[in-house]
TORVEXMAR-583917 format. One record per residue: x, y, z of N, C-alpha, C in turn; residue number from 1; residue in one letter. Coordinates in pm, whole numbers, plus 50000, padded with zeros to 5 digits. Last residue first. Example, Ala and Ser with C-alpha at 12.3 -4.5 7.8 and 13.67 -1.06 7.14 Angstrom:
% residues 2
<site><n_px>51285</n_px><n_py>49775</n_py><n_pz>50708</n_pz><ca_px>51367</ca_px><ca_py>49894</ca_py><ca_pz>50714</ca_pz><c_px>51290</c_px><c_py>50003</c_py><c_pz>50787</c_pz><pos>2</pos><code>S</code></site>
<site><n_px>51319</n_px><n_py>49431</n_py><n_pz>50780</n_pz><ca_px>51230</ca_px><ca_py>49550</ca_py><ca_pz>50780</ca_pz><c_px>51320</c_px><c_py>49670</c_py><c_pz>50780</c_pz><pos>1</pos><code>A</code></site>
END
This chain:
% residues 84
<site><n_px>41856</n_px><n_py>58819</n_py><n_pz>82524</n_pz><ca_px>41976</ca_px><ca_py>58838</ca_py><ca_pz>82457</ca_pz><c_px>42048</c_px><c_py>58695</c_py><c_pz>82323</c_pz><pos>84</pos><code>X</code></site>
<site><n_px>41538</n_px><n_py>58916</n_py><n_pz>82452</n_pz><ca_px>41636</ca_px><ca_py>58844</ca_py><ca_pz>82492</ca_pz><c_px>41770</c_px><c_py>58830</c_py><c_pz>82408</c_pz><pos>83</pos><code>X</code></site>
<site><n_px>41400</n_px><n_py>59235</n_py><n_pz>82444</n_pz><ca_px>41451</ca_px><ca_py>59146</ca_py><ca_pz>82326</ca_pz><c_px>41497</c_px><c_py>59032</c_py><c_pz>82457</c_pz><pos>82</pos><code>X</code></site>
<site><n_px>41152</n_px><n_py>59319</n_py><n_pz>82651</n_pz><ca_px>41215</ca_px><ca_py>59327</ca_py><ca_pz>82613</ca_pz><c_px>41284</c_px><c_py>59229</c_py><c_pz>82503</c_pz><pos>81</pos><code>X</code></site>
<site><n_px>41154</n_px><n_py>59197</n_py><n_pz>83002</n_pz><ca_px>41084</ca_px><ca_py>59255</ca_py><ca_pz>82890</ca_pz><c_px>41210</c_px><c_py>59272</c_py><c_pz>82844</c_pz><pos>80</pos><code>X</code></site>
<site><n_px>41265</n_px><n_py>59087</n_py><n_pz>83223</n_pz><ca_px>41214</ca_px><ca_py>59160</ca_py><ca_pz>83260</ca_pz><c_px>41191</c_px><c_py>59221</c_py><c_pz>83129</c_pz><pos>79</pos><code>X</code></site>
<site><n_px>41306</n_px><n_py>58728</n_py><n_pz>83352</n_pz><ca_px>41346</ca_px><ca_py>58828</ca_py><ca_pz>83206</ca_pz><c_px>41228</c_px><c_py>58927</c_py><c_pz>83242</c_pz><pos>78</pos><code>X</code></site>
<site><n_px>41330</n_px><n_py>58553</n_py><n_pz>83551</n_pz><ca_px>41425</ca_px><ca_py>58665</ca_py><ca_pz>83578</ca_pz><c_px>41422</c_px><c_py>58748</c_py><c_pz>83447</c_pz><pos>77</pos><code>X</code></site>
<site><n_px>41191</n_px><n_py>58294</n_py><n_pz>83426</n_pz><ca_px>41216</ca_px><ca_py>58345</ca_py><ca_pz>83539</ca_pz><c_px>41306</c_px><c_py>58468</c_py><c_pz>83515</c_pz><pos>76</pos><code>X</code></site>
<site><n_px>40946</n_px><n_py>58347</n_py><n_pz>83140</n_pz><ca_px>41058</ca_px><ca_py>58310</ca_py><ca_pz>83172</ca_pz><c_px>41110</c_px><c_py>58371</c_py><c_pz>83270</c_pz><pos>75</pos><code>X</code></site>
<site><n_px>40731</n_px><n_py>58442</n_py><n_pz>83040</n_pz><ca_px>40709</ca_px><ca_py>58395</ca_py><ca_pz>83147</ca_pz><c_px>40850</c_px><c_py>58323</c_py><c_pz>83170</c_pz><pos>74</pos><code>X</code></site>
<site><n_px>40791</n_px><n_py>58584</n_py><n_pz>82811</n_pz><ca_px>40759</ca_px><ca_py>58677</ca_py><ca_pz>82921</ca_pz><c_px>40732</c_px><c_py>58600</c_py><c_pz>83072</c_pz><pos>73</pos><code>X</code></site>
<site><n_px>40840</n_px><n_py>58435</n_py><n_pz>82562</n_pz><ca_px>41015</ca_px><ca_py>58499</ca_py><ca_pz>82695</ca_pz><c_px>40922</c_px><c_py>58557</c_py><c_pz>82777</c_pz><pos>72</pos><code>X</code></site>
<site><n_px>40662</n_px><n_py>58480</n_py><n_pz>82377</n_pz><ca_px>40715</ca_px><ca_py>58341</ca_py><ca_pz>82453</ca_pz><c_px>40810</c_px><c_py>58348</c_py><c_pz>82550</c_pz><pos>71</pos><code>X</code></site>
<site><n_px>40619</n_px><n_py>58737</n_py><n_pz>82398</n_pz><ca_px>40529</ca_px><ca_py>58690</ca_py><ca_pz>82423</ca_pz><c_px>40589</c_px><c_py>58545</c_py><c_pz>82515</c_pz><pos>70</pos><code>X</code></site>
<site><n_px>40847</n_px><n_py>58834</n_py><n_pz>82230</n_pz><ca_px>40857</ca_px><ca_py>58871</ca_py><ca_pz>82365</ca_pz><c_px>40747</c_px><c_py>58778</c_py><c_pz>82462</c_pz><pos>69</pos><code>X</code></site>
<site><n_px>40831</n_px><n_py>58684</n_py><n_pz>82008</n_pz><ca_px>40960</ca_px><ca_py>58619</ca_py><ca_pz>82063</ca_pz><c_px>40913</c_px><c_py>58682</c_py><c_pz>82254</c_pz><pos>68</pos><code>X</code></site>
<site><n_px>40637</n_px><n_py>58805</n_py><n_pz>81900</n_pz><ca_px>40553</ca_px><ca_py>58667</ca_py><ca_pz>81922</ca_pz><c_px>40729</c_px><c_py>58622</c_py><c_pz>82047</c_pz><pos>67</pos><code>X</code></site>
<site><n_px>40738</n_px><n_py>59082</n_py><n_pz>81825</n_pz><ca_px>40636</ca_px><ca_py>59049</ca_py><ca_pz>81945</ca_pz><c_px>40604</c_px><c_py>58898</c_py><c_pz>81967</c_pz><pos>66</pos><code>X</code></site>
<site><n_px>40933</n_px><n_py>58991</n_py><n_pz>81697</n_pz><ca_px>40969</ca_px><ca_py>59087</ca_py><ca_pz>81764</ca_pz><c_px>40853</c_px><c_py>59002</c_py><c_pz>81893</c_pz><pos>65</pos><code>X</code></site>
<site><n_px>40779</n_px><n_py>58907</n_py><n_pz>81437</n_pz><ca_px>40838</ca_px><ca_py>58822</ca_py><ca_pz>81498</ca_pz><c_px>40905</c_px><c_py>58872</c_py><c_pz>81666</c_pz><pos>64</pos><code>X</code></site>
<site><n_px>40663</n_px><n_py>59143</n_py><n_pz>81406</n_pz><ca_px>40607</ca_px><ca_py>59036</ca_py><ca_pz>81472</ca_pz><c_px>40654</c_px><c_py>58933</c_py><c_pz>81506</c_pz><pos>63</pos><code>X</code></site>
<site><n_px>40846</n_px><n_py>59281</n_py><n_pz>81307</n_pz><ca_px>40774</ca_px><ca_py>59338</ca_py><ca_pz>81415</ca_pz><c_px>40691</c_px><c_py>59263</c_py><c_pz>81472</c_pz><pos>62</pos><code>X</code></site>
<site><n_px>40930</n_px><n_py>59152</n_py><n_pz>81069</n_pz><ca_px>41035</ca_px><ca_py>59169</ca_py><ca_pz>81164</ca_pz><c_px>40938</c_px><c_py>59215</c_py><c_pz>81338</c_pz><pos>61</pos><code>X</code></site>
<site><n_px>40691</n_px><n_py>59145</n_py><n_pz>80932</n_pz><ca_px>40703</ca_px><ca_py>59028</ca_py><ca_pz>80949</ca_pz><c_px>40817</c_px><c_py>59066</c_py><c_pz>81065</c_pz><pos>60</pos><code>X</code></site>
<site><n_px>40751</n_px><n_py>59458</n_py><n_pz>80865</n_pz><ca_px>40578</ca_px><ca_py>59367</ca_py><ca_pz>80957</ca_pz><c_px>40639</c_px><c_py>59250</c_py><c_pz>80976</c_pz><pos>59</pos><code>X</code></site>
<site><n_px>40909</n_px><n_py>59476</n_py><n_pz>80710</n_pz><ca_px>40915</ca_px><ca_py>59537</ca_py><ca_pz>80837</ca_pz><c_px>40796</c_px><c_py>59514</c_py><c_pz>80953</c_pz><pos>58</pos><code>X</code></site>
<site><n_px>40822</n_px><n_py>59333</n_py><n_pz>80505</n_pz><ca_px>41038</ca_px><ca_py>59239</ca_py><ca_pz>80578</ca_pz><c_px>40975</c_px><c_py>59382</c_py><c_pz>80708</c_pz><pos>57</pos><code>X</code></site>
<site><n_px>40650</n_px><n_py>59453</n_py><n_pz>80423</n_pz><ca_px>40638</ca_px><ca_py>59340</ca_py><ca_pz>80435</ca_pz><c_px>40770</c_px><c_py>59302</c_py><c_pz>80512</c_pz><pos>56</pos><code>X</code></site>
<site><n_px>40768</n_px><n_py>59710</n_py><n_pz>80286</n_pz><ca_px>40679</ca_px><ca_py>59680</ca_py><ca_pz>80418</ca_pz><c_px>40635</c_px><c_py>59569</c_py><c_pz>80506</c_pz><pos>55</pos><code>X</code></site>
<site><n_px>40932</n_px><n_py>59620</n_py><n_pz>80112</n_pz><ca_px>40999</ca_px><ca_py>59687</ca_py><ca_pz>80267</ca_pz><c_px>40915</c_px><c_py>59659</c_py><c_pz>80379</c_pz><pos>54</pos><code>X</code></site>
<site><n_px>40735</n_px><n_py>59531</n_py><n_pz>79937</n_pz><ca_px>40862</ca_px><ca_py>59416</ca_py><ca_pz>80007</ca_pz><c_px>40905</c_px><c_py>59450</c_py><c_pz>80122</c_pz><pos>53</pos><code>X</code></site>
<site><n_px>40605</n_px><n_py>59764</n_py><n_pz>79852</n_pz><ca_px>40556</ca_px><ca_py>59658</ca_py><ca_pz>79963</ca_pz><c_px>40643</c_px><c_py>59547</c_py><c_pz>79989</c_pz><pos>52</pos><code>X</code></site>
<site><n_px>40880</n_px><n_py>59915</n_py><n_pz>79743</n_pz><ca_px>40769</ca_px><ca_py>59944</ca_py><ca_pz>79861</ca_pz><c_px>40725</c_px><c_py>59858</c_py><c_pz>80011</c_pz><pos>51</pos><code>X</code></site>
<site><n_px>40904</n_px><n_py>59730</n_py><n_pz>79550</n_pz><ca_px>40985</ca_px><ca_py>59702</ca_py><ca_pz>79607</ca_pz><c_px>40931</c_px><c_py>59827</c_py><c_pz>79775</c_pz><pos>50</pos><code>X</code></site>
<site><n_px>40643</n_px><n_py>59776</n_py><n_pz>79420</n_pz><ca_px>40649</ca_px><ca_py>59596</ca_py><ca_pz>79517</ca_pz><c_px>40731</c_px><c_py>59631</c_py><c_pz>79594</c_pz><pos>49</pos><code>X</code></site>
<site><n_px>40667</n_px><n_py>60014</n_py><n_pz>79364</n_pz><ca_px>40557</ca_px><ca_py>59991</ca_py><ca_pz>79427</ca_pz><c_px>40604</c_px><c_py>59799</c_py><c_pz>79520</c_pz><pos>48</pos><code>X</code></site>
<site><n_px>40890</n_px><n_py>59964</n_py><n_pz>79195</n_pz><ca_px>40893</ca_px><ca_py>60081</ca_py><ca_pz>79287</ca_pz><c_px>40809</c_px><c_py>60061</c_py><c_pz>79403</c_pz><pos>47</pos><code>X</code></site>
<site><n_px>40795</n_px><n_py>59829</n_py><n_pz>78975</n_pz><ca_px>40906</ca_px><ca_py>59789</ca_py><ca_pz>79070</ca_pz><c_px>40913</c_px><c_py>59874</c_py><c_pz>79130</c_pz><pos>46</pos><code>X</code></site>
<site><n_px>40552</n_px><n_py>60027</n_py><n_pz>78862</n_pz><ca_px>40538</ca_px><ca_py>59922</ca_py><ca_pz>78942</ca_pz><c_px>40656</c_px><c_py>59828</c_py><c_pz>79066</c_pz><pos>45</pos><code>X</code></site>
<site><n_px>40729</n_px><n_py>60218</n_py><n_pz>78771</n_pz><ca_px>40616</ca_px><ca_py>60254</ca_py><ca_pz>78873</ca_pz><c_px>40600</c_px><c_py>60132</c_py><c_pz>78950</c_pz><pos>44</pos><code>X</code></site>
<site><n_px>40851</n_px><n_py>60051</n_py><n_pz>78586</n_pz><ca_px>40930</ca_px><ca_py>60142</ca_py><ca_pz>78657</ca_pz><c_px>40865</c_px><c_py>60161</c_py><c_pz>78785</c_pz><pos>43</pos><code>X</code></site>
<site><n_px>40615</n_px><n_py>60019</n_py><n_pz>78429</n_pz><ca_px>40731</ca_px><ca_py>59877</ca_py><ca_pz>78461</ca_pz><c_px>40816</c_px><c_py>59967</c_py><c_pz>78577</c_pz><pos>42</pos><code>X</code></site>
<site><n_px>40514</n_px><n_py>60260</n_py><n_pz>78293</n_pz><ca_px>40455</ca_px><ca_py>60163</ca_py><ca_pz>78377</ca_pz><c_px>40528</c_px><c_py>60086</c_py><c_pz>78452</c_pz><pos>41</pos><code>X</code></site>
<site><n_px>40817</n_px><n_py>60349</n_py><n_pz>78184</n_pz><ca_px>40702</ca_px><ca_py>60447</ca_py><ca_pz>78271</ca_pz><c_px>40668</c_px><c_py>60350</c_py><c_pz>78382</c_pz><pos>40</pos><code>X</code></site>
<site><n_px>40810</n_px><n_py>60162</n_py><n_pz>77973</n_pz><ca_px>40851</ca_px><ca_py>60142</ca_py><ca_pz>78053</ca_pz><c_px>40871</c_px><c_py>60234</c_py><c_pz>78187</c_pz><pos>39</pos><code>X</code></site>
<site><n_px>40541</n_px><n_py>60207</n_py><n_pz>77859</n_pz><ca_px>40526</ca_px><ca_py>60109</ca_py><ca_pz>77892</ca_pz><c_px>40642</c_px><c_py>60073</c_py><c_pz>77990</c_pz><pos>38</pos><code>X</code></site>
<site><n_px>40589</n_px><n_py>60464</n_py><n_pz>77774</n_pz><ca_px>40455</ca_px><ca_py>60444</ca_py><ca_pz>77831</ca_pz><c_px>40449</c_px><c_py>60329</c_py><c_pz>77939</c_pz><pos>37</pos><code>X</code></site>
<site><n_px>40773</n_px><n_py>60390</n_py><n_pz>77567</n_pz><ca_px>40801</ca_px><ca_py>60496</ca_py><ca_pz>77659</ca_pz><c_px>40689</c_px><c_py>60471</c_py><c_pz>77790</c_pz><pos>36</pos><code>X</code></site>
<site><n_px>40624</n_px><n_py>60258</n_py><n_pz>77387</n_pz><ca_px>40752</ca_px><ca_py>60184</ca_py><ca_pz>77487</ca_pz><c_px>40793</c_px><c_py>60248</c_py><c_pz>77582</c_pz><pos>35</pos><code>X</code></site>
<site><n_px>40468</n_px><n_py>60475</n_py><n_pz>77298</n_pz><ca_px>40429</ca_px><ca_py>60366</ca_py><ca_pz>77361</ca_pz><c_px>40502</c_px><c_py>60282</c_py><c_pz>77414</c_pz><pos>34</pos><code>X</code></site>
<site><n_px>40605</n_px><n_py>60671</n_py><n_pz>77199</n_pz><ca_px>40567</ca_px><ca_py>60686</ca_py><ca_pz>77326</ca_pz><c_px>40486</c_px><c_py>60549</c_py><c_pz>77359</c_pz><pos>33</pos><code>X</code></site>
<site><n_px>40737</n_px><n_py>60468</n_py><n_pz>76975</n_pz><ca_px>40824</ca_px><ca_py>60556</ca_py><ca_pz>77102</ca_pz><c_px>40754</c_px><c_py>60586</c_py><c_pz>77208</c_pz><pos>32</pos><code>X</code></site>
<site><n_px>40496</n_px><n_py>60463</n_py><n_pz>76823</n_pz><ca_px>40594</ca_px><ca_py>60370</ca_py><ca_pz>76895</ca_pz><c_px>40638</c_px><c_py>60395</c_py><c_pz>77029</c_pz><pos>31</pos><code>X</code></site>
<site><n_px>40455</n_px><n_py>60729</n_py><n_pz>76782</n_pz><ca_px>40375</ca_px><ca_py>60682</ca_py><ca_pz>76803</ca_pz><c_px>40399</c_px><c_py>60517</c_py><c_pz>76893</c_pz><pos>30</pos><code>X</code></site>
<site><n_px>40653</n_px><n_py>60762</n_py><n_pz>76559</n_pz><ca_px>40655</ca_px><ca_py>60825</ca_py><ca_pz>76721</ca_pz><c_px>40558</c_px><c_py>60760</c_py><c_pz>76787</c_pz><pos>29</pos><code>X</code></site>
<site><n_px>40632</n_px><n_py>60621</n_py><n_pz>76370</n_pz><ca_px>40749</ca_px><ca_py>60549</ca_py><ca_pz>76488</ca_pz><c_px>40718</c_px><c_py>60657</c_py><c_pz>76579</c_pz><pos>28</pos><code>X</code></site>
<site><n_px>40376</n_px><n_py>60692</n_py><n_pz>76309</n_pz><ca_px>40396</ca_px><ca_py>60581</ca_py><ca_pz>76307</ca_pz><c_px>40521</c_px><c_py>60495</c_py><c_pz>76434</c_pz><pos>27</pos><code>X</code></site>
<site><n_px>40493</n_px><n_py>60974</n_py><n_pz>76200</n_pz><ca_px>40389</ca_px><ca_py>60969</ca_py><ca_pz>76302</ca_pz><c_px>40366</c_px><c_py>60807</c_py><c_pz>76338</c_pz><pos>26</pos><code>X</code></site>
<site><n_px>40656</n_px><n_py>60886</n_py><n_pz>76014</n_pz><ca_px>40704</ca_px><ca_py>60945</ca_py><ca_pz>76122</ca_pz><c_px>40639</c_px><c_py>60903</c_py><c_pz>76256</c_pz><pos>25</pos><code>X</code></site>
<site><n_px>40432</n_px><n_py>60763</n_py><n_pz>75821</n_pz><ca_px>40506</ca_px><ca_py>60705</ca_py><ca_pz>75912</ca_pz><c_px>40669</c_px><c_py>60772</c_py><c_pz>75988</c_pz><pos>24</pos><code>X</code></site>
<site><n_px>40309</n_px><n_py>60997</n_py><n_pz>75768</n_pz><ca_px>40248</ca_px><ca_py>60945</ca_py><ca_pz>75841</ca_pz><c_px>40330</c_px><c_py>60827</c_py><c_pz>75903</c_pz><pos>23</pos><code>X</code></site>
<site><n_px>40510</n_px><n_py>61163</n_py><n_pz>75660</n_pz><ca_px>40455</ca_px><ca_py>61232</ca_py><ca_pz>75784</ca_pz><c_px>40396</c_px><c_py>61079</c_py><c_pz>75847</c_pz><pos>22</pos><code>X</code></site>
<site><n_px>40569</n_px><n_py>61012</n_py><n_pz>75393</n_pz><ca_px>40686</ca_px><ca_py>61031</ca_py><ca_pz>75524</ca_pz><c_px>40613</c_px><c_py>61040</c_py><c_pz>75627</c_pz><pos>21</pos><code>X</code></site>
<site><n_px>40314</n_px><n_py>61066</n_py><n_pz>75325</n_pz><ca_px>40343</ca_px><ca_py>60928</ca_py><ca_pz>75339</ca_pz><c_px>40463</c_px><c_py>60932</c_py><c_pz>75425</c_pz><pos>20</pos><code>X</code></site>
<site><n_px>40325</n_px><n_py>61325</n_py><n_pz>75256</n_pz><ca_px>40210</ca_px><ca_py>61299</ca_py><ca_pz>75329</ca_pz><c_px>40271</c_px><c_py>61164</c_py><c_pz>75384</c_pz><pos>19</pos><code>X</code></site>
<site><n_px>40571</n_px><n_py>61342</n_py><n_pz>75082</n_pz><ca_px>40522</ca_px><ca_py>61398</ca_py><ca_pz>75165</ca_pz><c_px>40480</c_px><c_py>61403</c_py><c_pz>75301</c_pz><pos>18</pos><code>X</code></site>
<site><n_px>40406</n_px><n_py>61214</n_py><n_pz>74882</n_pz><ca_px>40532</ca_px><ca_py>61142</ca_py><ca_pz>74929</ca_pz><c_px>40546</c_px><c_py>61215</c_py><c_pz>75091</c_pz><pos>17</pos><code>X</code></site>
<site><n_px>40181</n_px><n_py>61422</n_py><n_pz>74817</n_pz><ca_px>40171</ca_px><ca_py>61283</ca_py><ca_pz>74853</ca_pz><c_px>40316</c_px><c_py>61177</c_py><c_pz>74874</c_pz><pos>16</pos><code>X</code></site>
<site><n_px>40390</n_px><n_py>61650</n_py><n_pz>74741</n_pz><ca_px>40285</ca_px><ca_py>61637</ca_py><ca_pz>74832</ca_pz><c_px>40248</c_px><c_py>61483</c_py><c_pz>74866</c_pz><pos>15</pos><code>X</code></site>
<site><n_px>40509</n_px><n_py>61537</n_py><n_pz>74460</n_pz><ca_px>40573</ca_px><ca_py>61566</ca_py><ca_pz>74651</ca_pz><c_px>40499</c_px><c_py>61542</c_py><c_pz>74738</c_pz><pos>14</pos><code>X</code></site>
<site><n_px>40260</n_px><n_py>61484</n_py><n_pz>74337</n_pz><ca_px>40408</ca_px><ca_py>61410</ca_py><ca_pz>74366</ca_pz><c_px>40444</c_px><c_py>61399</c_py><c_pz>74540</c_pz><pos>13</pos><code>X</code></site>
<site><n_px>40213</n_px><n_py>61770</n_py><n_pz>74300</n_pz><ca_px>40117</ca_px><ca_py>61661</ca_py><ca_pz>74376</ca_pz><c_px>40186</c_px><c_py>61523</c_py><c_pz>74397</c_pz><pos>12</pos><code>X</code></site>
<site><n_px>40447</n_px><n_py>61840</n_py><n_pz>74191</n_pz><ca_px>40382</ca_px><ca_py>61893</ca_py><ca_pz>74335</ca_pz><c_px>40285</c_px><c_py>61838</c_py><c_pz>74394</c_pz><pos>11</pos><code>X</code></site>
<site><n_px>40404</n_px><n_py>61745</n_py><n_pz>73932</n_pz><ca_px>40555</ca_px><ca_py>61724</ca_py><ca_pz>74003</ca_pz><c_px>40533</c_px><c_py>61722</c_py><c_pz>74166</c_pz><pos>10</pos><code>X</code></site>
<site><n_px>40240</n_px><n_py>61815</n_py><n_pz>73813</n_pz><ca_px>40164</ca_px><ca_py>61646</ca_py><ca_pz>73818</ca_pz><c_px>40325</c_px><c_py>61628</c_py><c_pz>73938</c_pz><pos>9</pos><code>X</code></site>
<site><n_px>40248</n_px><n_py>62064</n_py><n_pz>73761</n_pz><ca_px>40177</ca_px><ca_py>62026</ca_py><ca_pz>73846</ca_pz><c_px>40181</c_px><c_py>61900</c_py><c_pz>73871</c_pz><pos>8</pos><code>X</code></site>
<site><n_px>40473</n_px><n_py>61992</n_py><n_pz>73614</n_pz><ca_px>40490</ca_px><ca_py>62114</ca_py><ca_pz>73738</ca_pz><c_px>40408</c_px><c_py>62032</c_py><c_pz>73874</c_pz><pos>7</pos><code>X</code></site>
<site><n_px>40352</n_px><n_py>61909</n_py><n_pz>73393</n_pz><ca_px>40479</ca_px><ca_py>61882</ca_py><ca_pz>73495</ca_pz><c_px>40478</c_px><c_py>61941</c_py><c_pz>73601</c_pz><pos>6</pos><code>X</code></site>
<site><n_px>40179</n_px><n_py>62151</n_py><n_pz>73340</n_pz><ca_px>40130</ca_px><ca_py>62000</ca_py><ca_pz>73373</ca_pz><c_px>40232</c_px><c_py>61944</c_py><c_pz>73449</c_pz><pos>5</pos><code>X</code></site>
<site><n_px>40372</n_px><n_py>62361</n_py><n_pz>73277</n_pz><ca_px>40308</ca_px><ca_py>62327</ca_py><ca_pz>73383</ca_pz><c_px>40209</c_px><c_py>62235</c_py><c_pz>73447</c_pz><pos>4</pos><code>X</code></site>
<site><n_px>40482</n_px><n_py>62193</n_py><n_pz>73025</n_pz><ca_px>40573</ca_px><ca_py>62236</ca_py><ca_pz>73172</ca_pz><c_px>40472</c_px><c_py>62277</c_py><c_pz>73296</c_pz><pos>3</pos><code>X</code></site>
<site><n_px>40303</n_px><n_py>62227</n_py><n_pz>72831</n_pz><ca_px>40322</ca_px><ca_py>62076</ca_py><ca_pz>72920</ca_pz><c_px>40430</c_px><c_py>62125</c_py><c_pz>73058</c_pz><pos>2</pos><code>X</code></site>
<site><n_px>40271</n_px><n_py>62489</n_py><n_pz>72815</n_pz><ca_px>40159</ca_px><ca_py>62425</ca_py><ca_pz>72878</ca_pz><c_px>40199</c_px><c_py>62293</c_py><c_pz>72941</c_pz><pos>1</pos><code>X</code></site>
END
């Protein structure tokens, strides 16, 4: 009889050690996808500025483009265009 009191008092043991691994498994995974998540986010975003940086160095180049032709158009003998 006491052997299966042991037994039993052995398996509810486990079981609740068990349970306590699982939950901090579930604890560092739970981590993981959240740094995971986070450098996901961080990734997306330098992607996105470095985007709008291009776009930005290609607007600012296109206007400088046009404000240079603007001031050269009344200059004698320049027929459009970049100046050299």
């Amino acid at each position: 009889m006491f052997n299966h009191l042991t037994a039993l008092i052995n398996t509810i043991a486990n079981l609740a050690g068990n349970k306590q691994n699982l939950q901090t498994a579930n604890q560092h995974l739970a981590s993981l996808v959240h740094t995971q998540a986070l450098a996901a986010t961080k990734q997306a975003a330098d992607a996105a500025a470095a985007h709008y940086d291009k776009m930005q160095e290609d607007l600012v180049r296109a206007s400088l483009a046009r404000i240079r032709e603007a001031q050269r158009a009344d200059w004698p003998g320049w027929t459009g265009g970049l100046a050299p």
